[in-house]
N, C-alpha and C positions, 0 to 999 in steps of 0.2 A: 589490502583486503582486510576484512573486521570478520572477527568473532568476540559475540559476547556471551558467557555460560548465563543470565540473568534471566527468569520466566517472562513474559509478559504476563503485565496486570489486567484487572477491570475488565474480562471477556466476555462479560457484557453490557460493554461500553458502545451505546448507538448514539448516533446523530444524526438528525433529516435537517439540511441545510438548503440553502438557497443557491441559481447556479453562479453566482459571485464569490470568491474568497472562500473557495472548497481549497481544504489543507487538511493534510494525515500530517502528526508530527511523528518522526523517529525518535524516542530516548534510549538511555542502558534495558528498560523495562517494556522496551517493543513500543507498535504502533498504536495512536490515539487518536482520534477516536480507533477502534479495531471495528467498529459497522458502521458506515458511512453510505445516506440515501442520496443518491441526485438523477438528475436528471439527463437524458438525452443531448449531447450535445457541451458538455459540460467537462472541464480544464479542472482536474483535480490535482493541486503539484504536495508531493511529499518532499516534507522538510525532517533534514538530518540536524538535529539537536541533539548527538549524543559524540561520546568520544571517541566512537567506531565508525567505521565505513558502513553505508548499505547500499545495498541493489534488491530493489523490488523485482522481483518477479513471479508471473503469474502459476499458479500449481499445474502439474506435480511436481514437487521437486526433486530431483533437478533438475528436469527436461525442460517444462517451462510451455505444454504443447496445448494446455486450455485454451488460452488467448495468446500465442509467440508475438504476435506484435506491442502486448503488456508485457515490457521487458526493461528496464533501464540499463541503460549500455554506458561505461563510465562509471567513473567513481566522485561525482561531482554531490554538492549538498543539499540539492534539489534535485528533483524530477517531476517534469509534468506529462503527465496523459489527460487525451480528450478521451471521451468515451462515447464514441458513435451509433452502439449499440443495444437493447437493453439485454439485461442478463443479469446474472452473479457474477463478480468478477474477484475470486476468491488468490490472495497473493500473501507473499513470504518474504523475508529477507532470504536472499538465498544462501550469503554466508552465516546466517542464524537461523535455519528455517522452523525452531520454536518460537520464533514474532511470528504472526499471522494476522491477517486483515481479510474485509468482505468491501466492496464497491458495490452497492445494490446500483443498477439504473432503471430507472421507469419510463418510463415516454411521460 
């Protein structure tokens, strides 16, 4: 398990991508982008680039009861979610849950 005391940066870091080659990266400094726009239908994988563990999951923490199926189970250095439905899909590191991120989806 990871704990990192480090704030995340840039919190208002957005990006509207395309639905190819959607990635959040994890560093010591939290998730980047932290607003990410996509689309319906669409495989966003978050990549662990720091020296800590993460598990995304979805608010509040620590329940996880907004979206329980946005959850990554394991401690591997990816995760990917489709995202089937639209909404806000607002998520944390849950062992740091000072990282926070948003998943906009739109049709």
């Amino acid at each position: 398990m990871l704990y990192s005391s480090k704030k995340a940066s840039n919190v208002s870091d957005q990006e509207l991508v395309s639905s190819e080659g959607n990635r959040v990266v994890y560093t010591d400094s939290g998730f980047s982008p932290q607003t990410l726009t996509v689309k319906v239908g669409t495989t966003v994988t978050f990549r662990n680039e720091s020296e800590n563990q993460m598990w995304v999951g979805s608010d509040p923490h620590p329940l996880h009861t907004h979206h329980p199926d946005f959850d990554q189970l394991g401690d591997e250095r990816t995760y990917s979610f489709t995202f089937t439905k639209t909404g806000n899909y607002h998520y944390h590191n849950h062992l740091d849950p000072s990282h926070v991120g948003t998943v906009m989806v739109a049709q």
